[in-house]
C-alpha positions as CSV (number, residue, x, y, z in Angstrom):
1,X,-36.2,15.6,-13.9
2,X,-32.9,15.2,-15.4
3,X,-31.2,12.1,-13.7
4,X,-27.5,11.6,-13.9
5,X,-26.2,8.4,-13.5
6,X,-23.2,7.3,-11.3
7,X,-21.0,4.5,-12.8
8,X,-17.8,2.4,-11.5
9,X,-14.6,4.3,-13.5
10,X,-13.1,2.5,-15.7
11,X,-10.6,-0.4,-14.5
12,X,-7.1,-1.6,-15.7
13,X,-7.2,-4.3,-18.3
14,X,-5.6,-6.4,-15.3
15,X,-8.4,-6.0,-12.7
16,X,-11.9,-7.3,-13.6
17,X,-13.7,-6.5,-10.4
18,X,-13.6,-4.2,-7.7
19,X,-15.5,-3.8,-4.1
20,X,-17.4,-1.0,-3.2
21,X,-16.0,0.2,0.0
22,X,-18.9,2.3,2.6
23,X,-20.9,5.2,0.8
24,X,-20.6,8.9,2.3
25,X,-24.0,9.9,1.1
26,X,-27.1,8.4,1.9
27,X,-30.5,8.1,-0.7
28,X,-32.5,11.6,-0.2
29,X,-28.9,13.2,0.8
30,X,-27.9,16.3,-1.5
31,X,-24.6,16.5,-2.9
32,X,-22.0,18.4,-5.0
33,X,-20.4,18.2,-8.4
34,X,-17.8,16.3,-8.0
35,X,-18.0,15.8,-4.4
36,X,-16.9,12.2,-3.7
37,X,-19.9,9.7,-3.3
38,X,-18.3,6.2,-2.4
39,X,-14.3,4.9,-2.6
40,X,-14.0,1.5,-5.1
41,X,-11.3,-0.9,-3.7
42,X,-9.3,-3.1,-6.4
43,X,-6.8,-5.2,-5.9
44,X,-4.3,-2.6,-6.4
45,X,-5.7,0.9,-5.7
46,X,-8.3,2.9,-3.6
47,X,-10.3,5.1,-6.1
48,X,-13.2,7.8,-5.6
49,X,-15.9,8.2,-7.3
50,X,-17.3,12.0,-7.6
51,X,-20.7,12.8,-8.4
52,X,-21.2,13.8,-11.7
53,X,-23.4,16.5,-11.2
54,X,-24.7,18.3,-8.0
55,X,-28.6,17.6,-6.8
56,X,-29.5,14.6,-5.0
57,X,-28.8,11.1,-4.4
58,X,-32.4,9.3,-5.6
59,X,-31.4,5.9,-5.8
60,X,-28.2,3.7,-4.4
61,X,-28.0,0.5,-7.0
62,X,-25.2,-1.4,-5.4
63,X,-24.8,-1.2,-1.4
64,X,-21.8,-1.2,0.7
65,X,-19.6,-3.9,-0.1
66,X,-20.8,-4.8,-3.3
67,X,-18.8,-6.3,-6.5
68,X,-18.9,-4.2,-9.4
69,X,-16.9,-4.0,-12.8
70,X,-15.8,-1.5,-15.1
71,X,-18.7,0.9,-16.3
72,X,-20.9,-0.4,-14.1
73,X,-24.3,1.4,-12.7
74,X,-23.7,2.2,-8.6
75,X,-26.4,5.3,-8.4
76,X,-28.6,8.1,-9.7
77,X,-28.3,11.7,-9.4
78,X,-31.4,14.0,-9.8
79,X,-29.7,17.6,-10.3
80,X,-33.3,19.2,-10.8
81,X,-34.0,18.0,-6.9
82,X,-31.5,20.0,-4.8
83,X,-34.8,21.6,-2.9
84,X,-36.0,18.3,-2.0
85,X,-33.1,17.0,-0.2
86,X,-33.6,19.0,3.2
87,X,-36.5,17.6,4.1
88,X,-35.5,14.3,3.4
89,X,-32.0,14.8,5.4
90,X,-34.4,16.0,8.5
91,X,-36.6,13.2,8.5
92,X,-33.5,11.0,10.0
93,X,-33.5,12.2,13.3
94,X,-36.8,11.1,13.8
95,X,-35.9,7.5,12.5
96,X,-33.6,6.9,15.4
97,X,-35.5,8.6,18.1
98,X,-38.4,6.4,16.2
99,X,-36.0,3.0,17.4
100,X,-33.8,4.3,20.0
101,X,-33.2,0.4,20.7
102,X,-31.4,-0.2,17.5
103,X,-28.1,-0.5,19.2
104,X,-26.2,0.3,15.6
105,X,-27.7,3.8,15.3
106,X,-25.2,5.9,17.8
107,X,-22.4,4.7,15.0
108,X,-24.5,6.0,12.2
109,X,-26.3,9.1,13.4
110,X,-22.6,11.4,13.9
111,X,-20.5,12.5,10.7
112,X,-17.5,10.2,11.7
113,X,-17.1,7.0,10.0
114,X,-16.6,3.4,11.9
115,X,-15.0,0.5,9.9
116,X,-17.9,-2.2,9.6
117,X,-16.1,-4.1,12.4
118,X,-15.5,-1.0,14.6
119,X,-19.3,-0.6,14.4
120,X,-20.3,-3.6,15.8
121,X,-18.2,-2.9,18.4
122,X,-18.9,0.2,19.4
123,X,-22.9,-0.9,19.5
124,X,-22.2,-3.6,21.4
125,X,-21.0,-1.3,24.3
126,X,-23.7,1.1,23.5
127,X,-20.6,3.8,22.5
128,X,-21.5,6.6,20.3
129,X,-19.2,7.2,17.3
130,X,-19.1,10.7,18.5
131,X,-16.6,9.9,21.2
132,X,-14.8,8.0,19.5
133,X,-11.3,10.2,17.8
134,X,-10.5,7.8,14.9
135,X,-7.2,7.5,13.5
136,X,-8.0,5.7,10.4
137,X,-8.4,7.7,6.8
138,X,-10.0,10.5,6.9
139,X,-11.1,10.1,11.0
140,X,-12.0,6.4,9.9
141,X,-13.1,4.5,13.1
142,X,-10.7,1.6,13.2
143,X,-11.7,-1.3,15.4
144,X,-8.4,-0.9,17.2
145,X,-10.0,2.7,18.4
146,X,-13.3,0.9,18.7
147,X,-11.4,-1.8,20.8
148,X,-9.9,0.7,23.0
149,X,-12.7,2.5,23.5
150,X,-14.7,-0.8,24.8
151,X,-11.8,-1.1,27.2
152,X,-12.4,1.6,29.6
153,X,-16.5,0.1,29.5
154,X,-17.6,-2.3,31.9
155,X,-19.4,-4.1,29.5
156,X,-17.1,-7.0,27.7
157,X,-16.9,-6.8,23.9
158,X,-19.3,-9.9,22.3
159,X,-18.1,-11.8,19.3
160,X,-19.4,-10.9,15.8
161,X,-21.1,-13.9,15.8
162,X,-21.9,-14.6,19.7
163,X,-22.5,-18.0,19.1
164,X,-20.1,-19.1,22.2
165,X,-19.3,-16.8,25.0
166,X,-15.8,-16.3,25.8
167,X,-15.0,-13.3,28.2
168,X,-12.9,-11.1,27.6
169,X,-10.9,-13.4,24.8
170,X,-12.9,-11.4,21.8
171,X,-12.6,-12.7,18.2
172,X,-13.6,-11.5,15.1
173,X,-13.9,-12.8,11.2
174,X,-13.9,-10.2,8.7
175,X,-13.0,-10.8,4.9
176,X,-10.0,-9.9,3.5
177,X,-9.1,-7.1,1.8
178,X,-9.1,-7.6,-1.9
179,X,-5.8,-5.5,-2.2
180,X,-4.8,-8.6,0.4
181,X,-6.0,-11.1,-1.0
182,X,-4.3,-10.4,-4.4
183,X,-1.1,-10.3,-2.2
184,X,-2.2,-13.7,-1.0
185,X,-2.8,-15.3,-4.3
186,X,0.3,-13.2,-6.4
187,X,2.6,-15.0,-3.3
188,X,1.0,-18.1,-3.5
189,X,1.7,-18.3,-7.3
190,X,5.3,-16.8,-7.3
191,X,6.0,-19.8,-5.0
192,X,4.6,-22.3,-7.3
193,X,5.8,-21.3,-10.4
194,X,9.2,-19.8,-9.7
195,X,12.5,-21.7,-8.5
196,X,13.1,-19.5,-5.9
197,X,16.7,-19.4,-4.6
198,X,18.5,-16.7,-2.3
199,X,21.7,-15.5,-2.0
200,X,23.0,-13.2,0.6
201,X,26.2,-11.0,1.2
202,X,26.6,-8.1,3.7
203,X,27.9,-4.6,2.6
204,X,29.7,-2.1,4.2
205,X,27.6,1.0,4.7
206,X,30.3,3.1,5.8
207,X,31.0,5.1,3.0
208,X,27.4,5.8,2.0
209,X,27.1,7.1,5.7
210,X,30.2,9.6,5.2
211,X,28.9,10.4,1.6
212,X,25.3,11.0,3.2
213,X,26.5,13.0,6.5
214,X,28.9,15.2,4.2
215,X,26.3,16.5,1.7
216,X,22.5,15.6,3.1
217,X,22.6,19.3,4.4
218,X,23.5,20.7,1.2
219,X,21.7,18.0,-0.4
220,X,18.8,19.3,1.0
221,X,19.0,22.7,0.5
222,X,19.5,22.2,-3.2
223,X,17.1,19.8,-3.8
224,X,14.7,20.4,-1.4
225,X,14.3,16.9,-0.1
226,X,16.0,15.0,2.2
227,X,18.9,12.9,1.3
228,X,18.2,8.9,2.4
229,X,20.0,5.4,2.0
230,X,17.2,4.0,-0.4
231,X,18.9,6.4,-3.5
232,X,21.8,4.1,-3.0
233,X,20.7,1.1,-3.0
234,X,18.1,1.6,-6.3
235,X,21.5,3.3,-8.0
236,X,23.6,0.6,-6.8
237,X,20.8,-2.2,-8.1
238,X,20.7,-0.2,-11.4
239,X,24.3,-0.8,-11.9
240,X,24.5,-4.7,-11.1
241,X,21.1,-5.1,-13.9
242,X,23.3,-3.6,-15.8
243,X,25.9,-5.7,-16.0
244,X,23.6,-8.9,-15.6
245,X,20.4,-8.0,-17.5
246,X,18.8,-11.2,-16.8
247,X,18.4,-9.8,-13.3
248,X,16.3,-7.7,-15.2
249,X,14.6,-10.3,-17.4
250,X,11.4,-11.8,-17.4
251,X,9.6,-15.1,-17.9
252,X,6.8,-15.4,-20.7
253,X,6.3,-19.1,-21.3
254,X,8.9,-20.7,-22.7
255,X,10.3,-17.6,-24.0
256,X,12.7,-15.0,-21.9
257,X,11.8,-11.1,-22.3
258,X,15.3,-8.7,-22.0
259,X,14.1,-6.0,-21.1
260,X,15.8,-2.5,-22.5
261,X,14.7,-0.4,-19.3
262,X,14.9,-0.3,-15.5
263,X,12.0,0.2,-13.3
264,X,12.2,-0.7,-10.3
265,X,9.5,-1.3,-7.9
266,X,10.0,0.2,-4.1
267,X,7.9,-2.0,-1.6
268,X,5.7,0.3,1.0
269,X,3.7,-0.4,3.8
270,X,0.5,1.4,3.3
271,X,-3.1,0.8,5.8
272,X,-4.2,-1.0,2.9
273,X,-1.1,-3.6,2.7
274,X,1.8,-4.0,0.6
275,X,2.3,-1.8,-2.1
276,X,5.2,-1.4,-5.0
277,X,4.8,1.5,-7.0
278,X,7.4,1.7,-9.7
279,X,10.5,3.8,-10.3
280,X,10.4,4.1,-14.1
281,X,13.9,4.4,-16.1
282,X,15.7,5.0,-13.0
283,X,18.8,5.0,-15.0
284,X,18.4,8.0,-16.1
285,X,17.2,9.2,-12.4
286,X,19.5,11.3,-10.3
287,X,19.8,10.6,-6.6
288,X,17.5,14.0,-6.1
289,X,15.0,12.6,-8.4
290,X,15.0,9.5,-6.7
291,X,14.4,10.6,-3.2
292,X,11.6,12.8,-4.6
293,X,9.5,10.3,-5.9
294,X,10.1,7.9,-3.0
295,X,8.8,10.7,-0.9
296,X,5.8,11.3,-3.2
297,X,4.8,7.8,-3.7
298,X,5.3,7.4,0.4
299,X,2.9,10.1,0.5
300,X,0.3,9.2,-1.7
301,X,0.6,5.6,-0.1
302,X,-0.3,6.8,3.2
303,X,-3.5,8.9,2.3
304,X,-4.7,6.3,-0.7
305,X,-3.5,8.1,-3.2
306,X,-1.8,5.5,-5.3
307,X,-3.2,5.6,-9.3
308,X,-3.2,1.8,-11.2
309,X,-0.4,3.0,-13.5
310,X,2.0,4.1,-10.3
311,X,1.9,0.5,-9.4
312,X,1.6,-1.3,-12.9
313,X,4.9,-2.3,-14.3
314,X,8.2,-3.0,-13.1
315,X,11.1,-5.2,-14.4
316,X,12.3,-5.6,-10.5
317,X,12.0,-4.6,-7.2
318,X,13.8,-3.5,-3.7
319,X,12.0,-4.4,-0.6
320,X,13.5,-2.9,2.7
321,X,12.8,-4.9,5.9
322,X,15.2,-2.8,7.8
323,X,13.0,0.3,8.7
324,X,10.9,-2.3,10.5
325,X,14.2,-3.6,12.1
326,X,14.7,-6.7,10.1
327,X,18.2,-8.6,10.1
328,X,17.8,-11.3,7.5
329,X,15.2,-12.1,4.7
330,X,14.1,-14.2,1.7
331,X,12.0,-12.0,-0.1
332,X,9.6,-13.5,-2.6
333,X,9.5,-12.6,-6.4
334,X,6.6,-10.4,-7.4
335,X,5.6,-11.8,-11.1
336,X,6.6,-11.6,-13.5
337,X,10.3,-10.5,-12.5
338,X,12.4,-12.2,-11.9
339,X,14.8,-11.6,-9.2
340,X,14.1,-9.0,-6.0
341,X,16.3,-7.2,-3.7
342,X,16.1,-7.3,-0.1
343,X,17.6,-4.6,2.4
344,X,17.7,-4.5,6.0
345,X,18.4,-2.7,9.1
346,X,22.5,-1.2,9.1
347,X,24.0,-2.6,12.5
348,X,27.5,-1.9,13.9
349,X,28.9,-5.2,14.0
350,X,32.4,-7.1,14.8
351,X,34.0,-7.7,11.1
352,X,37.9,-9.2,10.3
353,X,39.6,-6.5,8.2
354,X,43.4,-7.1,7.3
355,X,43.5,-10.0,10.2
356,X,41.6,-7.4,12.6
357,X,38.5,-7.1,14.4
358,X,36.8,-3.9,13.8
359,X,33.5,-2.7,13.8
360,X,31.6,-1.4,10.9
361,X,27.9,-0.8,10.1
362,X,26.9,-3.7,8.3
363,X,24.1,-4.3,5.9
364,X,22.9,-7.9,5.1
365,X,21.8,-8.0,1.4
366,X,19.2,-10.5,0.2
367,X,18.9,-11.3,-3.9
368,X,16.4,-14.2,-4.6
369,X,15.9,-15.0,-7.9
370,X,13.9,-17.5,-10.4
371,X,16.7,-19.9,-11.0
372,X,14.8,-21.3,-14.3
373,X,16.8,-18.7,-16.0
374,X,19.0,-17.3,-13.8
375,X,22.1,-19.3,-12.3
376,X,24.2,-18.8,-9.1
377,X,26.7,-17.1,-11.6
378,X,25.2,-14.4,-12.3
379,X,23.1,-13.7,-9.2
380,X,25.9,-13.9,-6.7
381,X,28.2,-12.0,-9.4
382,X,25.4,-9.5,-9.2
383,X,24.8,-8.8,-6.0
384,X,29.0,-8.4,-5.7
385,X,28.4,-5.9,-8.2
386,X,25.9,-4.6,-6.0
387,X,27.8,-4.5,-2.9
388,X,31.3,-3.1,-4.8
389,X,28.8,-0.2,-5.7
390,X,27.6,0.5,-1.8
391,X,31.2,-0.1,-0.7
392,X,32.5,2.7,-3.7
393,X,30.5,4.6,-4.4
394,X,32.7,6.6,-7.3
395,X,32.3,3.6,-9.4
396,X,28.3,4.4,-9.6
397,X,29.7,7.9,-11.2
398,X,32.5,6.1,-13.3
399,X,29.9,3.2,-14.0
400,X,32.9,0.7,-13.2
């Protein structure tokens, strides 16, 4: 018997615990090298966990759910048992014909995979997973699909805890996250320890528009990536930190840190939650490199993909309500920067120009920033600096 054992990788210095999200193998199952065994949430990242040898899975040491740190033992692999895990895998079938009134087995007898919550659900209205096309991760069962599958049931979904009947008015309490609840707790305590003020202006996104429309085509064909308005703004930020670096500062006690370097983090909406993996030295970026990492980190947001030093970092950051449609915001610091950036949606609207009214496509900018060490001066001269950049754009090539 030569047992391998299966440990939790190892963590950031920043994060000291992690959850263990839902195992894809079950005790008796057989598996490959390196196939992945179970996902570990932290409060940044999503990461897998591959088996470090093929054979079979003898012994599951933390379940589904648990908290587990760095180097920690989750299971056992037996690689001299890959004959013995057929027999073992067939003996399930007769389990749940064994307790066909187990309501939870339909869920747990197909290969798809139903969110805790969508489980209960879908046992509830005695639904089988199987009919159920998930659009979560991987062909996750979210309880949105769980929830819409109930619907066209005649059978009412029950609350988790069914302690007080209430029709068709369903509720449910689930835990949070813990990517949210680091959100939660990171907002909570930029509140409290910041002076957060906000100052706004509105550009004129005209000439980015005829810059953009003139050469995304080209742009494209060069570069091999499309040509968007986000390059602008994270140059345009770049040059306004440069001429106010403690935009670009940070707090550490008493003392103020300058920092040498611009990295900017780009908030995304991922299923997980909010996100800001970091631009690194995106001075010395090009509008091309720019718009590929964007893309890449959008990517690897989407499907999970996001490592602890993608998201570790950052001297500022650039959050864009507008692809949601947002107007107007006062976006919240993310510690230990100091200032952030807020976008929104481009509108046409009615502005004066030379004592006339003419429409452009305006863009409301947002800068709030810790005023323990930064004053009005130099925020509102920085987001002018900001805005001359987005109305000019030659003086981002003739750093002016």
């Amino acid at each position: 018997m030569a047992i391998f054992e299966v440990k939790v990788p190892q963590l950031s210095e920043s994060v000291a615990e992690a959850t263990l999200l839902q195992w894809k193998k079950k005790v008796g199952d057989a598996v490959g090298q390196d196939e992945i065994l179970i996902e570990i949430e932290t409060d940044k990242v999503v990461l897998e966990v591959p088996s470090p040898s093929a054979g079979v899975l003898t012994e599951i040491v933390v379940a589904d759910g648990g908290t587990v740190v760095a180097e920690q033992l989750i299971a056992k692999i037996d690689s001299t048992a890959v004959a013995a895990a057929k027999p073992v895998a067939a003996a399930a079938p007769a389990v749940v014909a064994a307790a066909p009134a187990k309501v939870a087995a339909p869920a747990k007898s197909t290969g798809a995979a139903a969110a805790p919550s969508a489980a209960k659900i879908l046992a509830e209205n005695n639904i089988g997973a199987e009919q159920v096309a998930g659009s979560g991760r991987d062909g996750r069962i979210t309880k949105g699909d769980a929830l819409n599958a109930a619907a066209g049931t005649t059978k009412s979904v029950a609350l988790p805890s069914a302690s007080i009947p209430m029709g068709n008015r369903p509720e449910e309490r689930v835990p949070m996250s813990r990517l949210r609840a680091r959100i939660a707790e990171r907002l909570l305590e930029s509140q409290a320890n910041n002076a957060i003020l906000t100052t706004f202006n509105e550009v004129n996104m005209a000439p980015v528009i005829a810059m953009r429309n003139k050469y995304k085509d080209q742009f494209e064909k060069v570069h091999g990536v499309k040509l968007g308005f986000m390059s602008f703004f994270v140059k345009a930020a770049t040059h306004a930190l440069k001429k106010f670096p403690l935009l670009n500062a940070s707090v550490d006690g008493n003392d103020i840190i300058y920092h040498g370097y611009f990295d900017i983090g780009i908030a995304v909406s991922s299923p997980r939650g909010l996100v800001v993996p970091i631009l690194r030295d995106v001075d010395q970026m090009t509008l091309a490199d720019i718009e590929k990492k964007i893309a890449e980190y959008g990517v690897k947001a989407r499907e999970g993909k996001l490592s602890i030093e993608d998201l570790t970092g950052g001297t500022f950051s650039i959050s864009n309500g507008g692809v949601f449609g947002s107007m107007l915001s006062t976006p919240i610091i993310n510690p230990p920067q100091s200032a952030i950036l807020g976008i929104h949606a481009t509108k046409d609207r009615a502005v004066v120009e030379d004592g006339q009214v003419v429409v452009r496509p305006i863009n409301y900018l947002a800068l709030s920033y810790d005023h323990r060490i930064i004053d009005g001066r130099e925020a509102v001269l920085g987001l002018v600096a900001m805005k001359d950049a987005l109305e000019d754009p030659s003086r981002l090539l003739l750093d002016l």
